[in-house]
Structures are given as C-alpha cells and as structure tokens.
C-alpha positions in Angstrom: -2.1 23.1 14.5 -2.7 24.1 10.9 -2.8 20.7 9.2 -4.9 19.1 12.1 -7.0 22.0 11.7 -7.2 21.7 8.1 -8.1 17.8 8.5 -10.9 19.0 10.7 -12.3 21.0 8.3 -12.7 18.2 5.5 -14.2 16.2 8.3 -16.8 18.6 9.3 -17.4 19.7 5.8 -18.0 16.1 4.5 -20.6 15.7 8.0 -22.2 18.6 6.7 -22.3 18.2 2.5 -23.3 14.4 3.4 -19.9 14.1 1.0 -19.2 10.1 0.3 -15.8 10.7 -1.4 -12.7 11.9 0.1 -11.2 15.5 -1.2 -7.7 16.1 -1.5 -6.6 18.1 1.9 -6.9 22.3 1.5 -4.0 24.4 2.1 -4.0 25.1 6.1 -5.9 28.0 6.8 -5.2 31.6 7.8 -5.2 33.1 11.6 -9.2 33.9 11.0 -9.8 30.2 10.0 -7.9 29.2 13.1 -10.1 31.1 15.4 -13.5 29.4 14.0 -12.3 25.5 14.2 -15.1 23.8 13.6 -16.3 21.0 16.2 -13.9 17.9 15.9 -15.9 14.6 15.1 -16.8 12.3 17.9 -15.0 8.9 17.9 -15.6 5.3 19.2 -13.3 2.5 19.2 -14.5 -0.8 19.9 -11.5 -3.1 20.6 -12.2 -7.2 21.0 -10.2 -9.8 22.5 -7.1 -11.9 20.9 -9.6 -11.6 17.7 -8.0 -12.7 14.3 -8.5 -11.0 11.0 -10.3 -14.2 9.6 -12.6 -13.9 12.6 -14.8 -11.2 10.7 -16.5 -13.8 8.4 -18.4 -14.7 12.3 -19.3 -11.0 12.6 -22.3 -10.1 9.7 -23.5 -7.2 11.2 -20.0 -5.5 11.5 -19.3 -6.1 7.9 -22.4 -5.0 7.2 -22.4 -1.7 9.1 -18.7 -0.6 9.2 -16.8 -2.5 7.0 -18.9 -2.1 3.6 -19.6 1.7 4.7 -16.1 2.2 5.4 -12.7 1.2 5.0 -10.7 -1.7 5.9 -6.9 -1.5 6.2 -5.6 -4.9 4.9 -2.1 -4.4 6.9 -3.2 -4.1 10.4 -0.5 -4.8 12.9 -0.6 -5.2 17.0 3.5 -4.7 17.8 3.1 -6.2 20.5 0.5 -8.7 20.5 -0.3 -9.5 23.9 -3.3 -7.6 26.2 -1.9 -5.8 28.4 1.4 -4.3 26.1 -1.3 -3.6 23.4 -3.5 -1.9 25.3 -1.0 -0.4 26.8 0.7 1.6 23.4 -3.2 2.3 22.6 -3.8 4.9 25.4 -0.1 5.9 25.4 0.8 5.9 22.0 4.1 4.4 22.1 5.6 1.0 22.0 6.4 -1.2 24.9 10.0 -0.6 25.1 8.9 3.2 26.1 6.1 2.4 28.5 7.4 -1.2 30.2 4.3 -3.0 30.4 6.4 -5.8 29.4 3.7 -8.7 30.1 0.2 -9.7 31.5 2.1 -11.2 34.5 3.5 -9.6 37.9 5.9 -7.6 37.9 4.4 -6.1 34.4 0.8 -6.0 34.5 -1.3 -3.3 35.1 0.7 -2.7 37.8 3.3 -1.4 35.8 1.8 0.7 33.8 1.6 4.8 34.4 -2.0 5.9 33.6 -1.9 9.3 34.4 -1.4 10.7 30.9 -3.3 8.8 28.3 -5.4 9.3 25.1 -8.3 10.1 27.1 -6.4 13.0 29.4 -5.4 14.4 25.4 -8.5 14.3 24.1 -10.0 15.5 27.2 -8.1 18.9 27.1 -9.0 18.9 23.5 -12.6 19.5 24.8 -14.1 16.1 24.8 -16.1 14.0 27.1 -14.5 10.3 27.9 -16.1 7.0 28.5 -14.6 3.9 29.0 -16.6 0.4 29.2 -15.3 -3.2 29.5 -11.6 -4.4 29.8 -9.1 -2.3 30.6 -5.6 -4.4 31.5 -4.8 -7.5 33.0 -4.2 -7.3 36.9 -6.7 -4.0 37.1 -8.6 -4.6 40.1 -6.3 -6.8 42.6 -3.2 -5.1 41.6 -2.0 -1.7 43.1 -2.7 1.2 40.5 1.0 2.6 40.1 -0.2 6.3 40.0 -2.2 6.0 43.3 -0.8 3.4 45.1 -3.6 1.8 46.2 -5.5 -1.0 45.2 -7.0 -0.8 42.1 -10.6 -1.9 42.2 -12.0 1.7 43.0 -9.5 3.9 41.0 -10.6 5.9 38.5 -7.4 6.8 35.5 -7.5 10.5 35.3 -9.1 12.0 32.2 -12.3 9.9 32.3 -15.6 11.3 32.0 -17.6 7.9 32.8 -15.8 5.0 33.9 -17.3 1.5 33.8 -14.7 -1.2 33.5 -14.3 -4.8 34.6 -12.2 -6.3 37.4 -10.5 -9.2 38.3 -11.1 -10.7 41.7 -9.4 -8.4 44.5 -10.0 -10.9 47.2 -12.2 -8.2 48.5 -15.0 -9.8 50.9 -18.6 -9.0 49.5 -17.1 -9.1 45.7 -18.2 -11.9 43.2 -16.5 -12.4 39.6 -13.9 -11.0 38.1 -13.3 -10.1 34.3 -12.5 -13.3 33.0 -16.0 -15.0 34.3 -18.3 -14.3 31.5 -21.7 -14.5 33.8 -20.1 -12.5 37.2 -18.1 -9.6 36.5 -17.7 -6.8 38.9 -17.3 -3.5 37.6 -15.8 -0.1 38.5 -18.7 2.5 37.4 -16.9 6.4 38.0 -15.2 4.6 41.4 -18.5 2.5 43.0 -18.7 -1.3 42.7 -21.2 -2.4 40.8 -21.5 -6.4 41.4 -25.1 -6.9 40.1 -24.7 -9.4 37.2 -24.3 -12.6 38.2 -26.5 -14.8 35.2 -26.0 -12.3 33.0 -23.9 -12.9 30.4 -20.6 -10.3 30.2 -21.1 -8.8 26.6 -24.3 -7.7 27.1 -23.7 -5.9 30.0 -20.9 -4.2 28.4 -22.9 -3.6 25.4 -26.1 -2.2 27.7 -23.0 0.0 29.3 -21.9 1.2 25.6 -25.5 2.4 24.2 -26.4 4.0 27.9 -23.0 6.1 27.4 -23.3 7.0 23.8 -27.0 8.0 24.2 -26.6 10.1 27.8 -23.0 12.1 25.7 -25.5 12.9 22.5 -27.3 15.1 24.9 -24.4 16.9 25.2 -22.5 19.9 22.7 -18.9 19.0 23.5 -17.8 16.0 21.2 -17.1 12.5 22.5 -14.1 9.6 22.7 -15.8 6.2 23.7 -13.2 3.2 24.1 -15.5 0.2 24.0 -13.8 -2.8 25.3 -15.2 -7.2 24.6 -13.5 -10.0 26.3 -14.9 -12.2 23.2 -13.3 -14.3 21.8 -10.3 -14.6 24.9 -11.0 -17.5 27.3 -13.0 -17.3 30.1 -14.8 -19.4 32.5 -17.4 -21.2 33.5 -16.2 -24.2 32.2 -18.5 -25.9 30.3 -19.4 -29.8 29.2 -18.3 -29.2 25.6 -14.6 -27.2 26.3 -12.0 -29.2 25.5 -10.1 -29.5 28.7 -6.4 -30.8 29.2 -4.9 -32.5 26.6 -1.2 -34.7 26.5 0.6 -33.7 23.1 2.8 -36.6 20.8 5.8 -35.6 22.9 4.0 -36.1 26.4 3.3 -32.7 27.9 0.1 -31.6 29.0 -1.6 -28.4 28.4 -5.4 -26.6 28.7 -7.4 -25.6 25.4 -8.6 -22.4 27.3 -12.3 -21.6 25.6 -14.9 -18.5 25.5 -17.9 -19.0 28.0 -21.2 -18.7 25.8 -24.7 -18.5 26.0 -26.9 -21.2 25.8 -28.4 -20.0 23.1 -25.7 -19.4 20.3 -24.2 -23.0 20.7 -23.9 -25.0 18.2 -24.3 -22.0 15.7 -21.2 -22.6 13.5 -21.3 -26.2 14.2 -21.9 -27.2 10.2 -19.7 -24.2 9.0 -16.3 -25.0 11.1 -15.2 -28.4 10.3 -11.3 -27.9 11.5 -9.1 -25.4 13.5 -8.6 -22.2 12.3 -5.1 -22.4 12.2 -4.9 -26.1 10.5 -4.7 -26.0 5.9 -7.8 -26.8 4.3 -7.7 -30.7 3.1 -6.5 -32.2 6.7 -2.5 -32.0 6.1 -0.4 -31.7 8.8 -0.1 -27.8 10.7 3.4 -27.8 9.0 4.9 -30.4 7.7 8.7 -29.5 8.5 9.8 -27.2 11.5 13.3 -27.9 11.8 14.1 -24.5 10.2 12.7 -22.9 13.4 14.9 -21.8 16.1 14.9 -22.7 19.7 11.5 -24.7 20.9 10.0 -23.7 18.2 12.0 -26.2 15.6 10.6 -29.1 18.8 7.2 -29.0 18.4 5.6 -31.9 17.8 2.7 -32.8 14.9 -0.8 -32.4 16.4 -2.5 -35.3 18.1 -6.1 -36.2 16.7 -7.4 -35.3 20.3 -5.2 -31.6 19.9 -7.1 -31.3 16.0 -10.5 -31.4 17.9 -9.9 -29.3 20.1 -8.8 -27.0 17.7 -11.7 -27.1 15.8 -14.2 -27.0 18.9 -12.0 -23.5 20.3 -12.6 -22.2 16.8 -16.5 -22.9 17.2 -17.0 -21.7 20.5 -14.3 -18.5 19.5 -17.3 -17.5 17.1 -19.8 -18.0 18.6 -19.0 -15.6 21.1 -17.9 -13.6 18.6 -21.5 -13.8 17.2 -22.9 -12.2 20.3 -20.5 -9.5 20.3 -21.3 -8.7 17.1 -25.2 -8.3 18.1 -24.1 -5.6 20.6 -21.6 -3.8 17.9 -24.8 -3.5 16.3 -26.7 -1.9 18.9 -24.2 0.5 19.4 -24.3 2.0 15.6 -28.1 2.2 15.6 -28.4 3.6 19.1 -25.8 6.6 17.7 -28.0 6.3 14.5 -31.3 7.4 16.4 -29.3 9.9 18.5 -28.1 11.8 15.2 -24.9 11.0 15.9 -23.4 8.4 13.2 -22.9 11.1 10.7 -20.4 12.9 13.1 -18.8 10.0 14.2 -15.6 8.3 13.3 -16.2 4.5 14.6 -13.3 2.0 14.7 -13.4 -1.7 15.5 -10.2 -3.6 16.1 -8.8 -5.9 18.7 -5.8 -5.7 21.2 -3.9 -8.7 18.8 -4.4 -12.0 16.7 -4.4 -15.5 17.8 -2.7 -18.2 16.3 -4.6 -21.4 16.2 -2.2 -24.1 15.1 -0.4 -22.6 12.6 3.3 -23.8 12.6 2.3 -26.0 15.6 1.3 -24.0 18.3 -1.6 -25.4 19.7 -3.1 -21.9 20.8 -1.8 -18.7 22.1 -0.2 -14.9 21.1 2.7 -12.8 21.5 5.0 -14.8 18.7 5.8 -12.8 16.3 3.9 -14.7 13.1 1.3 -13.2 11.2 -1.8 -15.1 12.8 -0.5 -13.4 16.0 0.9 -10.0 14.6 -2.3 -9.2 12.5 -5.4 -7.6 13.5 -8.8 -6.2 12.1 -9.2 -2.5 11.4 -12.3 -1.1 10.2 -12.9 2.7 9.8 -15.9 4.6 8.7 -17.1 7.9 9.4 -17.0 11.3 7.5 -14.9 10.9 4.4 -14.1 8.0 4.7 -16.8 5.9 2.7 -14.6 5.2 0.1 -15.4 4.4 -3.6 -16.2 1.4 -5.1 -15.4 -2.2 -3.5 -11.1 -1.3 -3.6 -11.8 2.5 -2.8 -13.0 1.1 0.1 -9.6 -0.8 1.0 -6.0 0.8 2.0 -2.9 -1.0 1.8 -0.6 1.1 3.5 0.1 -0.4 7.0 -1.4 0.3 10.3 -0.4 0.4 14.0 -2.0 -0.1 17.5 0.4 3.5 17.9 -0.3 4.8 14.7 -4.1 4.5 15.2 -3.3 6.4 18.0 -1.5 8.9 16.5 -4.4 9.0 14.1 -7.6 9.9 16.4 -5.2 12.3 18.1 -5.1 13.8 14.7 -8.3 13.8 14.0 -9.5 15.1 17.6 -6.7 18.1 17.0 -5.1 17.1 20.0 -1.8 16.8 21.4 -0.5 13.4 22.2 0.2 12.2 26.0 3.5 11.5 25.2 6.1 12.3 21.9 4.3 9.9 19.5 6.2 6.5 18.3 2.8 6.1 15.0 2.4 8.3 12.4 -1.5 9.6 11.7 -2.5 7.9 8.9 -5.3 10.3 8.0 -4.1 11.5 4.4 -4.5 7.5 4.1 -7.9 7.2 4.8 -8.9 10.7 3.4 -6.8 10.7 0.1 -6.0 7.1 -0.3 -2.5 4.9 0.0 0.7 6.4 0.0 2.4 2.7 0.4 4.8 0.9 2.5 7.9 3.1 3.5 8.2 2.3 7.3 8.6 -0.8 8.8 6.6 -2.1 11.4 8.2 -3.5 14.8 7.1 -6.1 16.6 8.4 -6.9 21.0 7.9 -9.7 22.5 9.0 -11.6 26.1 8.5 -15.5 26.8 9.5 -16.5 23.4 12.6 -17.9 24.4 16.0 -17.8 25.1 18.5 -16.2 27.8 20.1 -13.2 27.8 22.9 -11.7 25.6 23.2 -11.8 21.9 22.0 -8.5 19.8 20.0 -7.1 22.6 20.5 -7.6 26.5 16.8 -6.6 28.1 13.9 -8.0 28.8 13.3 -8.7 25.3 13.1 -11.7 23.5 12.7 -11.3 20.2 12.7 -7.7 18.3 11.1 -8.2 14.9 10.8 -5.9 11.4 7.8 -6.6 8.9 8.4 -4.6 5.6 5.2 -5.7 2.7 7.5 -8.4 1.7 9.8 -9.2 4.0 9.1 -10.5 7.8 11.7 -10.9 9.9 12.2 -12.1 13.8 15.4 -11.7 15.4 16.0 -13.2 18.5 19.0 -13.3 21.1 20.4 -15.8 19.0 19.0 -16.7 15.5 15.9 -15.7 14.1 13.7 -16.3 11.1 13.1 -14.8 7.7 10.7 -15.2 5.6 9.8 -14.2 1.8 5.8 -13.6 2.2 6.3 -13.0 -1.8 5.6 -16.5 -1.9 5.7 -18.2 1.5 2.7 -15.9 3.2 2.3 -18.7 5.3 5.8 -18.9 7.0 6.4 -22.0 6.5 9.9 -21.4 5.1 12.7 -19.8 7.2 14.8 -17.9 4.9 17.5 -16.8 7.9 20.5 -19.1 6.8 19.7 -19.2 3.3 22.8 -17.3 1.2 20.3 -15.8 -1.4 18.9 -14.4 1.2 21.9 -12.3 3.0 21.6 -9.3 1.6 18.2 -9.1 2.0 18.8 -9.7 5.9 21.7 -7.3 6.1 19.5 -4.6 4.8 16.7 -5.6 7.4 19.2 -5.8 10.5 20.3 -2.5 9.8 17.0 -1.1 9.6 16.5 -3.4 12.7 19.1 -1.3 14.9 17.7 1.7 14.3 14.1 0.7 15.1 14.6 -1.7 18.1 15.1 1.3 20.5 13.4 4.0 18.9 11.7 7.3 20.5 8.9 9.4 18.6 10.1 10.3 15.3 13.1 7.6 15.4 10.4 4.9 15.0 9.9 6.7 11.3 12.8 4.8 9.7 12.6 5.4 6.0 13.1 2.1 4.5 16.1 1.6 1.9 14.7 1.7 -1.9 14.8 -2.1 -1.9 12.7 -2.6 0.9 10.3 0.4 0.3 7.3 -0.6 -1.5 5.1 1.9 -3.7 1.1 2.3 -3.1 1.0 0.0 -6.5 3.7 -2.6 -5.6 2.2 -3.0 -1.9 -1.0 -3.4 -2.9 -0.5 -6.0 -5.9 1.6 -8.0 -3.0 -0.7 -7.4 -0.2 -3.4 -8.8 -2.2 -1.1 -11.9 -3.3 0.0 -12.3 0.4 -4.0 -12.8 1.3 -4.5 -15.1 -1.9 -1.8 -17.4 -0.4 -3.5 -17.5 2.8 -6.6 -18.3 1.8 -5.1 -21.1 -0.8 -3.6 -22.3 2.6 -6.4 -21.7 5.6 -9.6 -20.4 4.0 -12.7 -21.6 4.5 
C-alpha cells in the first residue's frame, strides 16, 4: 500500500503543479500520509482491433494528441496475440495458460472465460466508476456466459458501472447484426438491447457511446476506468465491390482476404499513399525469398501470386481507412474529457488486442504466430507525469505486456489485482524512465501446428521467449531462433545453427521456467548474457526498428 500510495502522490501532485517532467518516486509515506490518499487519476484505455505498430502513420490525430504528449513504449508485446486470449489477460491480468481462454473458437471463446473477477471489479472496490463500450470477446452474445449460465446477450460482467458492448448474432428473433457487421450491431447497454443502428456505421456509435460515458462520469467526484473497445481495422462485413474476395494460391488452395467494412466517404483515402501490402519489402521482392528454415507448414508456403500481392495491398488500404475513422472518434474522446476538465487527471492509453501480419514470411493474412508483425503492438501513454522530455524522453524501451499494463493501471488506481498478477507495473518506467530488458516476454499460441507430445503435452502449440535480442518459438517439435541483432525481420532461423547452441540452451532454460508460470514465477530474471541494460536495449531496440524500416517502411 505504501509504494502505490506514494505513486499516487506524484500523480496528483504533477495534476496539480501542471508538472511536465517526471520526479524521482518519494520515500512512502507515514500512517498520517496514508489516511489523506489523495484521489487516484482517472484512466481510459482505448484498445483497437488486430492493429499493427506501423498502423499509426494512418492515425494523425492520435499521434498528435497522445503520442507527442506522451510516451510511447517501443517494445509492446500481445503474449498471446489473438482477441479473445488477449482480451482475456487484460481484464484478468494473467496469461492464457492461467485463465484458459485458449481460442476465439468453441469450446474456448467467451464461453470459457470466468468474468466474475476482473480489472473493473478491482478498480471498482478501489472506489471507481466502470464503463465499458464496444467489443468485448468473441462468442459474447450467442454463447452461454460461464458465470451465469445463461445466454449471454443480456448479461451484465459484474463490476460494471455502465455497460454498452456489442454482440454477435444470438439467433434471437427481433435482433439484427452482430459485432462483426460494421452498419448493424446490437448492443448490450447495462442489460437492454439496444438494436437501433442499422446504416450507421459501427465506430461512430461506439465513439458517440465513449464521449456520452466520459462526459455523464465527469459529473461525478469518484474517479473513473473507461475500456473503450474499435473493431477497426479486424474484418467485418458488408462485403463490398472493391474487397478482394477468394483467391487460389501457387500451390492450389483457396482462401478469403477478409476486409474492414468502410464508409463511403473515406475510400479511396490512402489510395496514392499505399502502393503494396504492408507485410511485402519495399522494391517488389519476393515476401521471403527462402523458407525452408521454417518448421512444419510453415517451411511449405508458397511465394505470393500477383492476384495474392493485390490483395494485399487493397486489405492494407481499406485496414487504414478504417483506421482513419477510428482515429476521428479517438479524437472526440480527448477533447470531450478536455472541455469536461478532465484530461489533466487522466491517464489515457491506446493500444490494440494484437498485431497482424500481412505477408511477411508468406502468410497471406492472419495472427496468433508468434513473429513480430503478430507479437507487437502500439502503446501510447500520457497523462500526469508522464509528458516526457524532449523527442527520446518521450520514448521507453523497456518492454511492455497486455498483463503488465494491467498490472500497471492497477498500480496506478492503488488497487488490488483480481487475481495474483503474472505483469509487473511498469510505473517507475514511465515516471522515472527505463530500467531495461531483464524479463523475458512469453508468447502462447494454439493452431500453429503440430500434434501432441514433445516438450509440452497441452493444448499448446508453440511456447515462445522474446529477450531484446533474442526471439525464440519453440514448438512440440522444432522451433525457430532468430538473432534480431541483425535479422529483425526473421528471415533467418538460427535453431540448428551450432553458433547458436548456447545461445538456445540459455533460452530453453529460461523457457521451462516461464512456460508454466504463476504471479511472481513469470518474473524470471534473465541470465547476464541475455539481460540487456536501459543503454544496450535501447541502442538495439532502435537498430531492430531501423532494420524494419530498411525492409517494410514506407
């Protein structure tokens, strides 16, 4: 209680000196101090869908708002980067192996997943009020809710102050839409069905939902926790004339380039600006020009059709376009908590559930591999203390969680997690600056192939370890290495390479002790020659982005 408290105090002390650097953290304070906590800040997250770190440059007004009067961590990491699993270790604060929402698919949807203790039941005991708006997991509407049993279109997750999220079709006569049908989506609104916006496109509502929210809590003493939820940029219908459809790859199979509904009126936007796939180098080589060094199907993936490169670069247009529009209501957001007189007391996060990979080392479109197009995610933070200084003081290298930014508003909030916390708060990170790189991150993953046995005999596919040099993907048999020193890219597969075995041995035993870990376990102090220094990861974290955008920039 008296470090959290302590945090607090910087916090409110910055809101109230209108502070723009970040002070070292006081001493924690006496039994007096203890009894006069000030008020904890308010916090919004806004979280997008399958959004990649490059996808910013399509969002103006979010750089302009948070990112240049904030700070953006440049090793953001989704462990698990699929919805539902994501989402899922963002309101518990642990990873998937502790709270089994394996999948977006039956039997491990939202179905799965035990929503009686969250973030918003901590934060609600710390003494906040709770609003939710937009997407909450895949399944939430048809499925059962496994708390109440019963179908899950009119429950309400305890801990909620004001609930307004979108639902997939329950088969439910009268109801229209669902979630992933960007002009008719149903929503939950505190347990009533609110089907009214058919023609209206999805993000507005959810942004008209968002400013509503933050304007009716203003009015209120208590502080706030809003968890502001896009579809953008993941698929979702109608179809339209210009989506790419079905397509039949070099090696005969067929599969859909699934596409972002848009409005009529941002079409066409990016036209001139995106002349390939996101995913696809610069200069019109091939995705990668050897993959025989990757194991299973991945190692039988076949060069990219012309037809497949199109459609690439027409799901990257369309991608920012709706991007575009989410960014318009981001934007309303900040100046409606602006007029309130609420900004200056606010922390405000934008992030997104995971990346996307769009072609990189063949893979036409998709997630939950464990590369770093997939792996990676924005994370922009502003809010008292935490304007930073200068263009670099306004950028931390250390890494970052989905369960460590859990850990982190928890900590902020000076409130006690749902459950025994797998992240660590990075607060002193954001307050005093980098400490650097001396846990590793872990990545889960199902559907990536291969049956069971080998190292690990669950549901799992492939357990993974990213260190700020090393990245490495173990699955039931085999796996893949790579030196992001200089191979960012992963287009080199270091696993069977005898230079390398040391290297690996000292990642597989960091590896044991991660792949099952509980609360503190998932700490693992990295040996000395895979720790990194704030210095050392930020001279390689920088080189690692140079390399990419060598590669893939624009």
């Amino acid at each position: 209680m008296g470090m959290r408290l302590a945090i607090l105090t910087v916090v409110v002390a910055l809101v109230s000196g209108g502070a723009t650097a970040a002070p070292a953290l006081p001493e924690a304070p006496t039994a007096s101090a203890e009894r006069a906590a000030p008020r904890p800040p308010n916090i919004v997250v806004v979280m997008a869908d399958d959004m990649r770190v490059d996808d910013l440059r399509f969002a103006p007004r979010l750089r302009r708002l948070v990112q240049r009067r904030g700070i953006t961590f440049e090793n953001s990491f989704a462990p698990y980067p699929l919805c539902c699993p994501a989402r899922a270790s963002f309101l518990t604060g642990v990873h998937a192996h502790r709270h089994h929402v394996w999948s977006h698919e039956k039997p491990w949807g939202y179905q799965s997943f035990d929503d009686s203790r969250t973030l918003a039941t901590s934060l609600r005991r710390a003494g906040y009020r709770t609003g939710f708006v937009g997407k909450y997991l895949n399944g939430y509407g048809p499925d059962e809710s496994k708390v109440s049993g019963r179908p899950s279109y009119r429950y309400v997750p305890r801990g909620w102050t004001d609930w307004r999220a979108a639902f997939e079709d329950p088969d439910v006569p009268g109801i229209h839409g669902g979630t992933y049908y960007y002009f008719d989506t149903p929503y939950n609104v505190n347990g009533r069905v609110d089907n009214r916006y058919r023609g209206r496109y999805q993000t507005g509502v959810i942004g008209d939902f968002a400013v509503g929210m933050a304007r009716r809590f203003a009015g209120h003493t208590d502080p706030f926790f809003m968890y502001v939820n896009f579809v953008a940029p993941h698929h979702g219908g109608p179809v339209e004339p210009d989506d790419p459809g079905w397509l039949r790859s070099r090696d005969g199979r067929r599969r859909e380039m699934l596409t972002p509904a848009r409005p009529d009126h941002v079409k066409g936007r990016f036209d001139d600006f995106v002349r390939r796939g996101a995913g696809l180098p610069r200069g019109g080589g091939p995705a990668e020009r050897d993959v025989s060094d990757k194991p299973g199907r991945l190692g039988r993936f076949p060069e990219f059709t012309r037809r497949e490169r199109a459609a690439l670069r027409e799901a990257t247009r369309q991608r920012a376009e709706s991007i575009w529009v989410m960014d318009q209501q981001v934007r309303r957001l900040v100046h409606g908590l602006k007029k309130s007189g609420e900004w200056r007391r606010t922390v405000f996060v934008f992030t997104s559930d995971n990346g996307y990979l769009l072609g990189e080392h063949r893979i036409l479109q998709g997630k939950i591999w464990g590369h770093e197009p997939s792996l990676r995610v924005p994370m922009l933070v502003t809010g008292p203390g935490m304007r930073g200084d200068g263009e670099e003081g306004r950028r931390r290298y250390d890494p970052i969680t989905t369960v460590d930014l859990t850990a982190t508003l928890l900590d902020l909030a000076g409130a006690e997690a749902p459950y025994a916390a797998d992240g660590a708060s990075r607060v002193s990170t954001l307050l005093e600056g980098d400490r650097g790189w001396a846990t590793p991150v872990l990545h889960e993953a199902l559907h990536t192939g291969g049956k069971k046995g080998g190292d690990f005999d669950d549901v799992r596919t492939a357990i993974g370890i990213r260190t700020a040099r090393y990245a490495m993907l173990r699955y039931r048999t085999g796996g893949e290495l790579y030196d992001l020193a200089d191979d960012a890219v992963e287009n080199r597969n270091r696993w069977r390479s005898e230079a390398y075995r040391d290297v690996r041995d000292d990642l597989m035993e960091v590896w044991r002790q991660m792949k099952d870990c509980r609360a503190e376990e998932c700490q693992v102090a990295l040996p000395e020659s895979l720790a990194a220094g704030p210095v050392a990861s930020r001279r390689r974290t920088r080189s690692y982005w140079k390399q990419v955008d060598r590669v893939y920039g624009w």
